[in-house]
Backbone as numpy.savetxt, mean C-alpha at the origin, in Angstrom:
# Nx Ny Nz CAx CAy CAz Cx Cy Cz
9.10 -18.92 5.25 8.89 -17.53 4.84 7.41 -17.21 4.65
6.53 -18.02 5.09 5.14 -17.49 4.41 4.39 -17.15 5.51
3.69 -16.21 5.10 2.88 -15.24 6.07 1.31 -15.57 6.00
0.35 -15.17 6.77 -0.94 -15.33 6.67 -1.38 -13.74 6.57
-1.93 -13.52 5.75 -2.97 -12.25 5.75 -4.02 -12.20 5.80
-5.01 -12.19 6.56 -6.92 -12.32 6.67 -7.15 -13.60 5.81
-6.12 -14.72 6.21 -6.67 -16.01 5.21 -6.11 -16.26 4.29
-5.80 -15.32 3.81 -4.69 -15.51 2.32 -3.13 -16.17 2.60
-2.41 -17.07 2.69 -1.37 -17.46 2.14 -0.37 -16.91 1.26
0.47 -15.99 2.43 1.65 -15.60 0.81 2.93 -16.44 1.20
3.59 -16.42 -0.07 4.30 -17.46 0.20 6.07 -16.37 0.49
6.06 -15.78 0.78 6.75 -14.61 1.46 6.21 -13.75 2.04
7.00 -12.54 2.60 6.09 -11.34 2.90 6.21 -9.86 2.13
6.81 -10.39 1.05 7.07 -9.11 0.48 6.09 -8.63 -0.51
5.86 -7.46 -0.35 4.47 -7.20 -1.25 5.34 -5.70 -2.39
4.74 -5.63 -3.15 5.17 -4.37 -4.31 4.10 -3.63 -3.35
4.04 -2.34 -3.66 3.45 -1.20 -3.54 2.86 -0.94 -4.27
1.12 -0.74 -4.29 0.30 0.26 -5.34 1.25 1.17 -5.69
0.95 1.91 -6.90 1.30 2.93 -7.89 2.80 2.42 -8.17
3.82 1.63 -7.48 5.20 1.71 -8.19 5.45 0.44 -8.94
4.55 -0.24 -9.28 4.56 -1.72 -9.70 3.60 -1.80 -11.49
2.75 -0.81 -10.95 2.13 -0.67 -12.73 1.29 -2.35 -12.48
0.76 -2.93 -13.13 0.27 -4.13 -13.54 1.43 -5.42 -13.64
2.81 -5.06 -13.34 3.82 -6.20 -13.01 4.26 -6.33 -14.56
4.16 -6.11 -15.39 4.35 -6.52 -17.01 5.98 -5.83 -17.63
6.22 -4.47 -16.62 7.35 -3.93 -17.12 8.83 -4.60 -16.47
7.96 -4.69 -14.70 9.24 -5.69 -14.08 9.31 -6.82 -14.30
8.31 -7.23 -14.72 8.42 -8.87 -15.34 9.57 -9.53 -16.20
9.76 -8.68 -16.98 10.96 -8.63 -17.41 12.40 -8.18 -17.22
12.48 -7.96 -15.82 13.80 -7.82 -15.07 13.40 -8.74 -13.35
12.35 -9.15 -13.13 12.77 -10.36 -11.99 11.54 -11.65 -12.59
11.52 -12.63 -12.17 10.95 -13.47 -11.76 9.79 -13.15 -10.60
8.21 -13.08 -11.08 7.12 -12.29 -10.45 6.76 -13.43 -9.35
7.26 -14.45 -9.62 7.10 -15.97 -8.61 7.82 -15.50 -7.66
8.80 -14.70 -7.32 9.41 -14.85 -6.04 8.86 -13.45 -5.17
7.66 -13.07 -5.80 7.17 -12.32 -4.82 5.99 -12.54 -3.61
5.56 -11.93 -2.99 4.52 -12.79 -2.00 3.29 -12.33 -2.71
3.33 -11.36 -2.83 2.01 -10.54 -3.26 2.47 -9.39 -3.91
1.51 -9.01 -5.45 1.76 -7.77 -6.48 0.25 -6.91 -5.66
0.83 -5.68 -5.15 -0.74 -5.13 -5.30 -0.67 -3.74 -6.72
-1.41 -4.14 -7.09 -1.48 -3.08 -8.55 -1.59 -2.12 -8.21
-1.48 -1.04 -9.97 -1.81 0.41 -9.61 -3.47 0.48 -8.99
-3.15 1.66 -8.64 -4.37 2.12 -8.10 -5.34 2.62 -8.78
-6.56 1.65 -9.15 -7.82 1.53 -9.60 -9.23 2.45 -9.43
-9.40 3.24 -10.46 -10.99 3.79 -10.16 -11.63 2.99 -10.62
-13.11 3.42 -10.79 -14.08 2.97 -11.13 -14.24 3.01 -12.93
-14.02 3.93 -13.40 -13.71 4.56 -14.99 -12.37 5.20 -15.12
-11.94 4.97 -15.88 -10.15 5.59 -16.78 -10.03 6.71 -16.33
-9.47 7.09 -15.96 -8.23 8.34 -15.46 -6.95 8.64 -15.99
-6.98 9.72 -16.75 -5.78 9.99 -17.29 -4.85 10.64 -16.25
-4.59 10.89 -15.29 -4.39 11.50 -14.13 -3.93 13.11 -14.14
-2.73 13.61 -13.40 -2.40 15.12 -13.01 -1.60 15.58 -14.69
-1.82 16.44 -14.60 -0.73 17.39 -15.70 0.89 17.12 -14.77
1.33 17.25 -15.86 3.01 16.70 -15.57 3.52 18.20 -15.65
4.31 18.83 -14.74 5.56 17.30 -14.07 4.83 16.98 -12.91
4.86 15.97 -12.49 4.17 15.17 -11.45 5.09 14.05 -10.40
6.40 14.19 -10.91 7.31 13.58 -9.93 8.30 14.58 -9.48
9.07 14.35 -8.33 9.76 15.39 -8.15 10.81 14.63 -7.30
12.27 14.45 -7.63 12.79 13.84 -6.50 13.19 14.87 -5.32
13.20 14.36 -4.11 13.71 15.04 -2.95 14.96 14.51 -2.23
15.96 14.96 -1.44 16.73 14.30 -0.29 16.20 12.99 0.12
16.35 11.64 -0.17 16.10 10.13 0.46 14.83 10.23 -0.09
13.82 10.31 -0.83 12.65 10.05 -1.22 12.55 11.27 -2.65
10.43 10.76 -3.35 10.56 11.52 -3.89 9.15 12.20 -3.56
8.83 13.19 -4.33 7.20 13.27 -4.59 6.34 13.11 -5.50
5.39 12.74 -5.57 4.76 12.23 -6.66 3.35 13.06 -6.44
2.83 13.46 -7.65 0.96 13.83 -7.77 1.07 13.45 -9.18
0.79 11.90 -9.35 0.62 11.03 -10.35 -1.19 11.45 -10.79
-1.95 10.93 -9.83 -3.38 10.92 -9.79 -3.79 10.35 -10.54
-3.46 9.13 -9.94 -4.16 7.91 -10.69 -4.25 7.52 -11.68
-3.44 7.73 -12.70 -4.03 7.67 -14.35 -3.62 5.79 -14.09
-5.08 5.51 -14.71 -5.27 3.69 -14.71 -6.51 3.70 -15.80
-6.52 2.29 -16.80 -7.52 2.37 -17.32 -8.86 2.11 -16.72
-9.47 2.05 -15.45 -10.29 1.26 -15.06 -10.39 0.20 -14.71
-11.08 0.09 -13.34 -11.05 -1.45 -13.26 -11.83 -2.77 -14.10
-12.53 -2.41 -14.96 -13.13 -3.35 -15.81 -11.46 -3.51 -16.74
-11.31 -2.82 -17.30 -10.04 -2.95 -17.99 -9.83 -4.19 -17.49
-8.81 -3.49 -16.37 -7.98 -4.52 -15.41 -8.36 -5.92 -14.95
-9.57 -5.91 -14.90 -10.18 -7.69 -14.48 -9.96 -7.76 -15.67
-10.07 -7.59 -16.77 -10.16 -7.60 -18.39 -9.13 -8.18 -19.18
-8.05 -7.16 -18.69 -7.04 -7.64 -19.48 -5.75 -7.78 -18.96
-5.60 -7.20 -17.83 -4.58 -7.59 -16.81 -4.44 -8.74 -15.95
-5.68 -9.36 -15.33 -5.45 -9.91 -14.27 -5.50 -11.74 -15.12
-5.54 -11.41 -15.93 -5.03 -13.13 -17.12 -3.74 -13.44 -17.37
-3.00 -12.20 -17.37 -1.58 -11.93 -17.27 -1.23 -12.56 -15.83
-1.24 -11.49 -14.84 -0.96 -11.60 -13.41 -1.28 -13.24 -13.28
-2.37 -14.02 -12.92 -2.82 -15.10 -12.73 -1.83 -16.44 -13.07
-1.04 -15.89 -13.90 0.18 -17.15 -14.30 1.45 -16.99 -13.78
1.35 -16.24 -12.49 2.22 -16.10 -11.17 2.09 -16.42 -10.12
2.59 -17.73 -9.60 2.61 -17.91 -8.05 2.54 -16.99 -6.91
2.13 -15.82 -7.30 1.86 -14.70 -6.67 0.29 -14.40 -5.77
0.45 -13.68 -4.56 -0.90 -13.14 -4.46 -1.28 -11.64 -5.18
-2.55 -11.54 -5.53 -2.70 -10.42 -6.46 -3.86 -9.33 -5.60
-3.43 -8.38 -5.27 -4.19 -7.39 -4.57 -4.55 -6.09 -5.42
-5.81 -5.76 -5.45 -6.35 -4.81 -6.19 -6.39 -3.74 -5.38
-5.86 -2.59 -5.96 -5.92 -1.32 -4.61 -6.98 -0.61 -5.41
-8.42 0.02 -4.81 -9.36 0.92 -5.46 -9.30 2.00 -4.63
-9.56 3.04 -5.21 -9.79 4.75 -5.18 -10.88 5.03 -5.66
-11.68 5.88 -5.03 -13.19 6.51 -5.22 -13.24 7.92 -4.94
-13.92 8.49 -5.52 -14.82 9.72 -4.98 -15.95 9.85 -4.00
-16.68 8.54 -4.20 -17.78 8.67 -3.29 -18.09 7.05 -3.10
-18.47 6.94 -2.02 -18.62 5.44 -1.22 -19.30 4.72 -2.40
-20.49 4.95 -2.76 -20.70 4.02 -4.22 -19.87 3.70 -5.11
-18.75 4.83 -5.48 -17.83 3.80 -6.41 -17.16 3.52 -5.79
-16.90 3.35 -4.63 -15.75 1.98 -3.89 -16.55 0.49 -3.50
-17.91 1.21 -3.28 -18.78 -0.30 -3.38 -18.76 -1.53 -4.67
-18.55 -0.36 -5.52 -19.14 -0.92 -7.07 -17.77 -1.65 -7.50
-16.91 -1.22 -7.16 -15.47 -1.96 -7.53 -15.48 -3.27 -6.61
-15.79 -3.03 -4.83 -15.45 -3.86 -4.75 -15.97 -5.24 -4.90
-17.48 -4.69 -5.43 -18.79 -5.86 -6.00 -17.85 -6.59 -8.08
-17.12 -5.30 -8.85 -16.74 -5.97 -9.98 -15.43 -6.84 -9.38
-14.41 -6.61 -8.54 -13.35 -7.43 -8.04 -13.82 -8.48 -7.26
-14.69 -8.81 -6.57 -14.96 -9.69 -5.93 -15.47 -10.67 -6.88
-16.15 -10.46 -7.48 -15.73 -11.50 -8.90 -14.79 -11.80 -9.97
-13.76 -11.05 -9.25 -12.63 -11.71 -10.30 -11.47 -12.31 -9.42
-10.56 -12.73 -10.23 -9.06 -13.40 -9.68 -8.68 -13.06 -8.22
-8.93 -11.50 -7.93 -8.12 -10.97 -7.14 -8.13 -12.30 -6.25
-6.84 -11.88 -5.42 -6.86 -12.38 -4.15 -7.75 -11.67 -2.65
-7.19 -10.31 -2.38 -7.37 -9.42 -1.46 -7.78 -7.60 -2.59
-8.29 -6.90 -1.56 -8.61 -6.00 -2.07 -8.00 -4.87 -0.79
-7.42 -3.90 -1.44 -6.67 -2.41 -0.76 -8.08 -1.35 -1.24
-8.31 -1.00 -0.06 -8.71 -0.03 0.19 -7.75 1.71 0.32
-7.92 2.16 -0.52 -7.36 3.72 -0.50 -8.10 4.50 -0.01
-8.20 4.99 1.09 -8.74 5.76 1.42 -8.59 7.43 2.13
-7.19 7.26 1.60 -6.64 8.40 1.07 -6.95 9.68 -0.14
-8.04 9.18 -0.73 -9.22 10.18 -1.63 -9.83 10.79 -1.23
-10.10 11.99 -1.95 -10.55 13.06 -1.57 -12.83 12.65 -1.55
-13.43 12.47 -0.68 -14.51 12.83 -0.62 -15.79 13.76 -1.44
-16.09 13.57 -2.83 -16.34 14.98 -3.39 -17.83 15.46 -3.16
-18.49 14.23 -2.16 -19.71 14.56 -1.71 -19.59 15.65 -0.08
-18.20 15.64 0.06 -18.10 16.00 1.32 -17.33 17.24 1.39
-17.18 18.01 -0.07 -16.05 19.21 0.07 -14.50 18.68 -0.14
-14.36 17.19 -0.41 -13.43 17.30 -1.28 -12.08 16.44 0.34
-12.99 16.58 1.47 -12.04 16.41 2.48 -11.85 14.49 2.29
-10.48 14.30 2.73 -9.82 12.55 2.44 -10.86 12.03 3.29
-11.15 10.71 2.73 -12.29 9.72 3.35 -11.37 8.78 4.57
-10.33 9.46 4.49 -9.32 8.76 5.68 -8.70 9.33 6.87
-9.78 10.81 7.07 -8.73 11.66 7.41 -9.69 11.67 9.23
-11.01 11.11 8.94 -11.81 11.21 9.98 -12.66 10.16 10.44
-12.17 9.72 11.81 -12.69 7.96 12.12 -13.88 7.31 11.67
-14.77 8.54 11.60 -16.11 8.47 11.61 -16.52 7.93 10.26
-15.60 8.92 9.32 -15.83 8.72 7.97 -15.21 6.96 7.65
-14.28 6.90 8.35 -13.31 5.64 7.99 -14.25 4.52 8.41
-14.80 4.76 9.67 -15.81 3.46 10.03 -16.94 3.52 9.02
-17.56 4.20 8.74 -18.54 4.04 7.37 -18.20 3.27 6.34
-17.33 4.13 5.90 -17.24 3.40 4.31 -16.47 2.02 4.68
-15.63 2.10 5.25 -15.51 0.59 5.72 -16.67 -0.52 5.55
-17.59 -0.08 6.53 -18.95 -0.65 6.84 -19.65 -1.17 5.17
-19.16 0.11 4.74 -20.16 0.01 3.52 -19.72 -1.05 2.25
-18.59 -0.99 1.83 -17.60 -1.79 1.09 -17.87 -2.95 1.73
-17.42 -3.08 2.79 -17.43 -4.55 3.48 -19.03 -5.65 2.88
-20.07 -5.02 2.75 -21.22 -5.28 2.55 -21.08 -5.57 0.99
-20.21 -5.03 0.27 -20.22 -5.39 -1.56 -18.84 -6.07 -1.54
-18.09 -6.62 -0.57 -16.79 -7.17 -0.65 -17.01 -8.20 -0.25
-16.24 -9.58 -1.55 -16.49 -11.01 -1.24 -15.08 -11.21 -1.23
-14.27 -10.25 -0.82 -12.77 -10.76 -0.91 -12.02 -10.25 0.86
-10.83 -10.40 0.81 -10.75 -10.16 1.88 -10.06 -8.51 1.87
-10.66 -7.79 2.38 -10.80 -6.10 2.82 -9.52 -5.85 3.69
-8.31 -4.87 3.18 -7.24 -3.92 3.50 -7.59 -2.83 3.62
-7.39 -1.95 4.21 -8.35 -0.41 4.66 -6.43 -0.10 4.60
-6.21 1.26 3.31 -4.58 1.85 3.23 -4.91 3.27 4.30
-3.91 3.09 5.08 -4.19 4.36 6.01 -3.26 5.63 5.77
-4.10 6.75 6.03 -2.95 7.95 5.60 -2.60 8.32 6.66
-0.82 8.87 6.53 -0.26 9.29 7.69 -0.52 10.98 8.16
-1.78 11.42 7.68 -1.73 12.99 7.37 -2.97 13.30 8.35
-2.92 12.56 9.74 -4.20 12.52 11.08 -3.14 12.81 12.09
-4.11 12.94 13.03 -3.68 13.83 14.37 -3.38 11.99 15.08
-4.05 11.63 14.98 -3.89 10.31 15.94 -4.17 9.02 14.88
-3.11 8.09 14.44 -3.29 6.88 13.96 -4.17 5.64 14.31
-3.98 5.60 15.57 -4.77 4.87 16.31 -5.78 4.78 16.10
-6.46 6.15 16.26 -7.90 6.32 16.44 -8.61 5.61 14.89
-7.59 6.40 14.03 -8.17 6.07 12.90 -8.06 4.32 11.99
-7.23 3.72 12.91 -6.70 2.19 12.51 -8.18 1.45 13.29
-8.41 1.55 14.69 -9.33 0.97 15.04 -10.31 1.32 14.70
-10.96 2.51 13.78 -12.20 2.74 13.05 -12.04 2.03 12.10
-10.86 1.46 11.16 -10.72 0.47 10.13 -11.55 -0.77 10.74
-10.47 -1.30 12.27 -11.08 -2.43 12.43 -12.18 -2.46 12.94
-12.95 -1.50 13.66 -14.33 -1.17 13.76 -15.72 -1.80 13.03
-14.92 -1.15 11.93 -16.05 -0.98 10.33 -15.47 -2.45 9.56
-15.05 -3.47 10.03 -14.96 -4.62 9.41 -13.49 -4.68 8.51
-12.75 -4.11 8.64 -11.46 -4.59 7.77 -10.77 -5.59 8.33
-10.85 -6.08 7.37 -9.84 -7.60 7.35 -8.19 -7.78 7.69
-7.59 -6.77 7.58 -6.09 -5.75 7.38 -5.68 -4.60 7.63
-5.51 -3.92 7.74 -4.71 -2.29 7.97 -3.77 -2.17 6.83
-3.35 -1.35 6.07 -1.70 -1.13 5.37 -1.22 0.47 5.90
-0.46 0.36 6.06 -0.06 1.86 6.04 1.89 1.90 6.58
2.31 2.96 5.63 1.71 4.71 5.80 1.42 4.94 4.40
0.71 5.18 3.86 0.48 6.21 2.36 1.22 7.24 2.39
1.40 7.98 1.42 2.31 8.94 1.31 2.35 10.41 2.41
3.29 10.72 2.82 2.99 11.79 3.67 2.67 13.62 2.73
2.10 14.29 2.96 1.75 15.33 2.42 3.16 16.23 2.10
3.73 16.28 1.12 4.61 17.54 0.98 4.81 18.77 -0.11
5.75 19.11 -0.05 6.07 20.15 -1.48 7.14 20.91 -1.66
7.78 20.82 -2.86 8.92 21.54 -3.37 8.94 22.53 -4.43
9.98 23.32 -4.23 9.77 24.92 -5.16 10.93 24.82 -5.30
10.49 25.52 -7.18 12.06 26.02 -7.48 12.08 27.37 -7.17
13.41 27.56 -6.81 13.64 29.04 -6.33 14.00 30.23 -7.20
14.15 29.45 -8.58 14.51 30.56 -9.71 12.55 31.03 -10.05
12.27 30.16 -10.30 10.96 30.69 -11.13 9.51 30.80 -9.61
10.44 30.51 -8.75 9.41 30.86 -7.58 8.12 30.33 -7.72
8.10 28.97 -8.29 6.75 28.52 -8.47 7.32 26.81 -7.84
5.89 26.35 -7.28 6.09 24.99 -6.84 6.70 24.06 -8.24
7.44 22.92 -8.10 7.36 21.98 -9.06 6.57 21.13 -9.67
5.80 20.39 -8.61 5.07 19.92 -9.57 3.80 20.55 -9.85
2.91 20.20 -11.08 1.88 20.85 -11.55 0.66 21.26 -10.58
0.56 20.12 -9.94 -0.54 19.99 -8.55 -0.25 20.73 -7.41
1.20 21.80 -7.53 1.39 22.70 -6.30 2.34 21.91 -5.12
1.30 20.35 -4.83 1.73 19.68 -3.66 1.66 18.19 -4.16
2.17 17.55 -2.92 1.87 15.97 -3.85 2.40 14.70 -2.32
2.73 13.72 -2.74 3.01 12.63 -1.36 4.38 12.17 -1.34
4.97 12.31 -0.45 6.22 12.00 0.06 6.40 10.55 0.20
7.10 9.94 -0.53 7.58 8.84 0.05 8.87 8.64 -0.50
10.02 6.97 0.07 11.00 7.09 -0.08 11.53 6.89 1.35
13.08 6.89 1.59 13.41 6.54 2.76 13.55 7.87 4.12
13.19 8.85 3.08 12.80 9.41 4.19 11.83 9.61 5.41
10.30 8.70 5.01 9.39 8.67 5.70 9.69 7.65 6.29
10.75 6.44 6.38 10.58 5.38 7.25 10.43 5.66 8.70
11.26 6.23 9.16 11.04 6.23 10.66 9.79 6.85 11.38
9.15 7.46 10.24 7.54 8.19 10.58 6.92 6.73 10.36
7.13 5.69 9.36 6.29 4.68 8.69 6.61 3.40 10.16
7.67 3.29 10.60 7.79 2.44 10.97 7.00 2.52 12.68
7.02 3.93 13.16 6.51 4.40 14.32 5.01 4.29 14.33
4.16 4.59 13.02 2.85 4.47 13.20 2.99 3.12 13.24
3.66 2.18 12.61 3.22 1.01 12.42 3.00 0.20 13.97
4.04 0.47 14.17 4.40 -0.01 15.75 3.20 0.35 16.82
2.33 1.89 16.44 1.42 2.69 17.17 -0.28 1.69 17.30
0.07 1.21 15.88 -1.33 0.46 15.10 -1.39 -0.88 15.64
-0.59 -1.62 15.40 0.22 -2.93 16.04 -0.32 -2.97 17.75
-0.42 -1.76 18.05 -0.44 -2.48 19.72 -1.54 -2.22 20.19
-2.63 -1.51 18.79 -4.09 -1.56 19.53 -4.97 -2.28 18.76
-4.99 -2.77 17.16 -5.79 -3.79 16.26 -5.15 -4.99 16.64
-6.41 -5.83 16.60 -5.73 -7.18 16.29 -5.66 -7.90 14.79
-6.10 -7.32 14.01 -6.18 -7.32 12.45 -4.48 -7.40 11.95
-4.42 -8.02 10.97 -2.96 -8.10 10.20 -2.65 -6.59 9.69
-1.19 -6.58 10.27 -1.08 -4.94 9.92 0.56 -5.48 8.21
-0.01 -4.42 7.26 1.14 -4.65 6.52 1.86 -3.31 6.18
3.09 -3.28 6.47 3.84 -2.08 6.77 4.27 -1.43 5.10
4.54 -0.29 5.49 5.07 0.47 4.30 5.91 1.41 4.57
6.88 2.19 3.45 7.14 3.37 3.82 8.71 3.53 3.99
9.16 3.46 2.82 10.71 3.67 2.98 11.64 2.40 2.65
10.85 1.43 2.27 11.71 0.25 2.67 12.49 -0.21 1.31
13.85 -0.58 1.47 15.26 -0.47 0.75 16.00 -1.70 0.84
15.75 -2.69 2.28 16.66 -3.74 2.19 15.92 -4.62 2.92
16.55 -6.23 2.68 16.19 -6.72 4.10 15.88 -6.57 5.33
16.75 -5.75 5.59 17.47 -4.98 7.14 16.27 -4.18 7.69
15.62 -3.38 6.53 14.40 -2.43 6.72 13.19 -3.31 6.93
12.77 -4.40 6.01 11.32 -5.32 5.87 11.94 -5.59 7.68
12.43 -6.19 8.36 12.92 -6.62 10.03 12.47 -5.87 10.85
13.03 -4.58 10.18 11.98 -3.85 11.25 10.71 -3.40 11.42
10.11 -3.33 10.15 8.41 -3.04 10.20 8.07 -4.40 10.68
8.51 -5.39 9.96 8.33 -7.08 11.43 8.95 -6.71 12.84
9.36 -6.77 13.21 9.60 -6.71 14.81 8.55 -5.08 15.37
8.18 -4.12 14.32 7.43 -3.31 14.92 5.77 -3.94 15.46
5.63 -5.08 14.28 4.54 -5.64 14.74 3.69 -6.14 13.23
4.37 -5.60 12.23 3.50 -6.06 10.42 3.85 -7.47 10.32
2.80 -8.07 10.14 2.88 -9.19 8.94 3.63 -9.84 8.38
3.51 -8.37 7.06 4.18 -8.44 5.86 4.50 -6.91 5.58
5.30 -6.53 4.53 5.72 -5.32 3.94 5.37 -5.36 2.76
5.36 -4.26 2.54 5.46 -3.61 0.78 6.63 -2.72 0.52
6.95 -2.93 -0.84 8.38 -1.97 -0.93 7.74 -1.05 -2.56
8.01 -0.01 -2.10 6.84 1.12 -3.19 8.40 1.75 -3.95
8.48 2.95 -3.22 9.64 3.70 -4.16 11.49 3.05 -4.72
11.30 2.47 -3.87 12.92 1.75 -4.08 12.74 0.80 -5.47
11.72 0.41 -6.34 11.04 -0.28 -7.32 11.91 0.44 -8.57
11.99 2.02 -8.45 12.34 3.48 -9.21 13.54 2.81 -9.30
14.45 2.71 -8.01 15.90 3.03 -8.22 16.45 1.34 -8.66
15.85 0.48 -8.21 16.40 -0.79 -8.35 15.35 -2.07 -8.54
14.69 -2.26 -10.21 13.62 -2.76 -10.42 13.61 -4.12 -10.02
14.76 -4.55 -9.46 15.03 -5.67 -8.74 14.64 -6.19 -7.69
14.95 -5.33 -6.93 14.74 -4.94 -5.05 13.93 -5.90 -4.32
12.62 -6.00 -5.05 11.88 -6.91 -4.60 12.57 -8.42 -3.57
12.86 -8.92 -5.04 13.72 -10.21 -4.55 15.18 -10.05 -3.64
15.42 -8.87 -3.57 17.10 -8.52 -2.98 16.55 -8.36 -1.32
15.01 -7.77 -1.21 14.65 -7.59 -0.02 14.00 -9.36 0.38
13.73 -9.62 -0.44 13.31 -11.02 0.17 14.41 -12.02 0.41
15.48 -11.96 -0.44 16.88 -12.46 0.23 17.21 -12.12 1.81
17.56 -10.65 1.32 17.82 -9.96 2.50 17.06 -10.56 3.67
15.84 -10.75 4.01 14.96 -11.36 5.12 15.41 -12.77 5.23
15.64 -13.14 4.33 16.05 -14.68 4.55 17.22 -14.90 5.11
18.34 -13.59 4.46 19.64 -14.08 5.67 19.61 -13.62 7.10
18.94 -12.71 7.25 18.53 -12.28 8.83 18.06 -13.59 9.26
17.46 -14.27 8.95 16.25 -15.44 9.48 17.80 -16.40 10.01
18.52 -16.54 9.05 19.46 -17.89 9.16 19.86 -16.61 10.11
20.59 -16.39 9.71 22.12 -15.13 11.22 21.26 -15.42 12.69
20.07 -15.05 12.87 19.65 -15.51 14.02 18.82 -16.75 14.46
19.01 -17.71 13.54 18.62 -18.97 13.67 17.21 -18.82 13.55
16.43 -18.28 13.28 15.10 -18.22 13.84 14.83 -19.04 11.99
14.04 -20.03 12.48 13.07 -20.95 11.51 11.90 -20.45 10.63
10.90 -19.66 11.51 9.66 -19.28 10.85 10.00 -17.47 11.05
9.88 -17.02 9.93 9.55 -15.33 9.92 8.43 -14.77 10.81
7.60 -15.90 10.70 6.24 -15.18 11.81 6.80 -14.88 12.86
8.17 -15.81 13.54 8.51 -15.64 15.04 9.67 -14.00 15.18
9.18 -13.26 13.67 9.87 -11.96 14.15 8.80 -10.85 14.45
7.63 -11.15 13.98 6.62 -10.35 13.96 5.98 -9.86 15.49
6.58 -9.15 15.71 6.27 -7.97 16.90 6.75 -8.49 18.22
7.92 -8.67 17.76 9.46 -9.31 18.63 10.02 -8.05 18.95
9.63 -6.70 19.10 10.08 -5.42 19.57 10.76 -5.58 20.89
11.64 -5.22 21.29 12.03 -5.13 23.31 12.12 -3.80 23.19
10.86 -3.31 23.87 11.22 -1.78 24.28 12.11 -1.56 25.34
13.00 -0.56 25.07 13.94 0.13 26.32 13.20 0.48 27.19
């Protein structure tokens, strides 16, 4: 069952999802954090964030929406007082950071690279505020930069999270691997929004917010497959995923490894039920090593 990621060793492929995992301390106490491959934490600024005015979740048909916005204490915190916790888990530990402006994604990834982490997630799904506010993920150009730039304060190994909210994936996956990323993850949440119809006002506070849940899989699993056939970088899939049955197919699209984000909500278990789940696929078709499913696609 163990996967390679830019060097790292997990000893599965199942990864938690930034934002639905918290620091691992609440599920800790409903699974065993050893039987995961890799925790990647909430998503980290540079200084404390209390995040959006509530309500800020919203469920939808097969998924939900969320405009959380980040509320985390900081990443000093977190090397601080979290990752002493985490560290007494056979686990790999991935730090996901969020910035405003390329210096504080440098500066994090210069305080994480001296700590525990294992790997470092790049979000780059943030809004730009030197640039009018536009996502630092949304334009190749921008994506090969800061890439470039992080990479230069990063002593760990570099995940670039891709948003599914571009005209062309591609373009923007090989500006990841361009600009030095070690990994790809994606899909991040897709852009949506819901209204109530009595009070004619959006639900959540933020107007709009990110879709995820099982409704974005077949969008999640298609970029993945899109990304897969032009990086040669480790791609780790996201985006909907619920069972064994699901982690199979972001592997045979061409990932790695997976992360399982919203299904965390409905079944704080899941984790390990999806890493079962992969394991009886493995025996049903005899296949020995999990690597030998990874981008085992037969196109029609």
């Amino acid at each position: 069952m163990k996967v390679n990621i830019a060097g790292v060793e997990l000893n599965n492929p199942v990864i938690t999802a930034s934002g639905t995992f918290g620091f691992g301390r609440e599920y800790g106490e409903y699974i065993d954090l050893n039987k995961l491959g890799g925790i990647c934490v909430k998503g980290l600024t540079f200084t404390p964030r209390k995040g959006n005015p509530p309500p800020r979740i919203a469920e939808t048909p097969a998924g939900i929406l969320n405009s959380v916005g980040l509320q985390n204490p900081g990443v000093k915190y977190f090397v601080d007082h979290e990752m002493p916790f985490l560290k007494k888990f056979d686990t790999r530990i991935i730090a996901n950071i969020s910035g405003n402006t390329v210096e504080e994604y440098c500066s994090m990834a210069e305080i994480l690279s001296d700590s525990d982490v294992d790997l470092i997630e790049m979000n780059i799904s943030c809004p730009n505020v030197k640039e009018g506010g536009v996502a630092f993920g949304t334009k190749a150009s921008t994506v090969s930069h800061i890439t470039k730039e992080v990479k230069k304060h990063c002593a760990k190994p570099l995940i670039v999270k891709l948003s599914p909210n571009v005209t062309d994936i591609k373009e923007i996956a090989l500006a990841a691997e361009e600009g030095g990323a070690d990994a790809v993850s994606l899909i991040n949440t897709l852009l949506g929004m819901a209204i109530d119809i009595h009070s004619r006002k959006p639900i959540l506070a933020n107007n709009v917010g990110g879709l995820s849940g099982p409704a974005v899989k077949p969008v999640a699993v298609r970029m993945v497959w899109q990304v897969t056939s032009v990086v040669k970088v480790p791609v780790i899939g996201m985006g909907g995923i619920m069972t064994g049955e699901d982690a199979v197919e972001f592997m045979l699209a061409g990932a790695s490894a997976v992360a399982v984000g919203t299904a965390n909500f409905v079944d704080p278990q899941v984790c390990p039920k999806v890493v079962q789940g992969l394991e009886s696929y493995l025996k049903q078709q005899h296949i020995h090593d999990v690597k030998d499913v990874i981008g085992k696609l037969e196109l029609n």
